[in-house]
C-alpha positions, 0 to 999 in steps of 0.5 A: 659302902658305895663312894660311887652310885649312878641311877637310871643314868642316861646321856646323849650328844644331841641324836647320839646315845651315848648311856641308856639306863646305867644302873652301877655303884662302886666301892673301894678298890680298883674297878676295870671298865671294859668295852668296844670303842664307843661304848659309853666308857668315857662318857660314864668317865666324865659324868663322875668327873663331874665335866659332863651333865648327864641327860637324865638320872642321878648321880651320887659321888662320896655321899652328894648328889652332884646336880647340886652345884654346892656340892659338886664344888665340894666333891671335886677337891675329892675326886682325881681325874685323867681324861684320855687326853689332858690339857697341860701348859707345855711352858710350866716344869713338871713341879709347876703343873702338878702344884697348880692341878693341887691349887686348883684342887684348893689343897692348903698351901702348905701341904703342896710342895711334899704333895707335889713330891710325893705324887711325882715319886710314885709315878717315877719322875723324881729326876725329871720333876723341874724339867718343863713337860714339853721336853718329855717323851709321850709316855713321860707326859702321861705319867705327869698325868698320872701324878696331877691326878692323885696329888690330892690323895683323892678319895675316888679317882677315875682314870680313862686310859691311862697305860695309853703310851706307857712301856711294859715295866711302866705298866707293871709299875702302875699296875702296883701303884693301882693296887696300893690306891685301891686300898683306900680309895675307889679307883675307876679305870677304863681301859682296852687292856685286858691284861691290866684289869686282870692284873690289877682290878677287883672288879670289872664292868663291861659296857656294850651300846651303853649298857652294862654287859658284865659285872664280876671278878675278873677271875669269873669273867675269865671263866666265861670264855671256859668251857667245862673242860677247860676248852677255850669257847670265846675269842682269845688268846687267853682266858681273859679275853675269851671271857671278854669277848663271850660276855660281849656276844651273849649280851649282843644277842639278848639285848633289844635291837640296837641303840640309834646311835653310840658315842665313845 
């Protein structure tokens, strides 16, 4: 079943294209996208957050058609989102930010405070949960935004680089917590890390020039970049990367010539 479902999605910022004709639908489970800077990543990111109005198509999130305002309303006490860079209150604790992203979210109040408690455990901020958020270390900032964005338990959750300042055993810790949401929820996770989608999605899509380069497993990407003797044919220092950056030549080279434009 598709919580996620984008048709002949198309978005520009004013001369620049940044989507052309996106056809995809996720389901539950953790899926990678994959891409080059300015590929259409972060603007697919933020049409299903809902932040950004798609230039033309459709899009359907949990069963709604959210050009519908009614409906987007409701899908968003659905949805969890982690932009590349959030807005916080530097003044607010740890606690505070977290509750206020669930009221905005309309959660009953009563539900709030083990919300708030539950979500800063997972992301492992328990002994920092009353310190004021601009007393943190970048990496424990991004982890505060880790933890508004799943305070509601959402039924689809798009993260757009969220590894971005986290340390390697703050990665591996992640990476579980990706799986463990995965298994009820759509999670959507755009990153440059390969190694992350390797270890932690059922899914990859790769986006080049805003269109959709690769869809697979990780594992038959990695085969990609393979030969049949196991000879490495892309560039990489493993299999993964080597499939990566073959998938994105033969797409580069059968694709109609280039887009005016792309943003990121």
């Amino acid at each position: 079943m598709s919580t996620i479902r984008v048709t002949g999605l198309h978005v520009r910022h004013r001369r620049t294209v940044a989507l052309d004709s996106v056809d995809l639908d996720f389901g539950p489970g953790v899926h990678g996208l994959l891409g080059p800077n300015g590929a259409g990543k972060t603007s697919l990111i933020r049409v299903l957050a809902t932040v950004a109005a798609p230039t033309g198509g459709r899009v359907e999130l949990l069963g709604d058609d959210v050009r519908e305002h009614r409906k987007r309303a409701v899908v968003r006490r659905r949805l969890g989102y982690l932009p590349q860079e959030f807005g916080y209150y530097p003044g607010f604790t740890v606690r505070e930010f977290v509750a206020y992203v669930a009221w905005l979210k309309e959660m009953p109040a009563a539900e709030v405070p083990a919300a708030v408690e539950r979500a800063v455990e997972r992301v492992g901020l328990a002994d920092r949960v009353d310190a004021k958020v601009k007393t943190l270390s970048g990496g424990m900032v991004r982890r505060v935004g880790i933890a508004q964005a799943i305070v509601n338990e959402p039924d689809v959750l798009l993260l757009d680089e969220p590894t971005a300042g986290l340390d390697p055993e703050q990665r591996v810790e992640f990476r579980e917590l990706l799986r463990e949401l995965g298994g009820s929820s759509t999670v959507v996770v755009s990153t440059h890390l390969v190694e992350d989608v390797t270890a932690a999605c059922t899914e990859v899509t790769l986006i080049e020039s805003g269109r959709v380069a690769y869809r697979g497993t990780p594992a038959a990407l990695a085969a990609l970049g393979e030969s049949a003797d196991g000879i490495g044919v892309g560039v990489g220092d493993n299999p993964i990367e080597r499939g990566y950056t073959t998938a994105l030549r033969t797409h580069r080279a059968s694709a109609t010539p280039a887009l005016e434009g792309m943003a990121r």
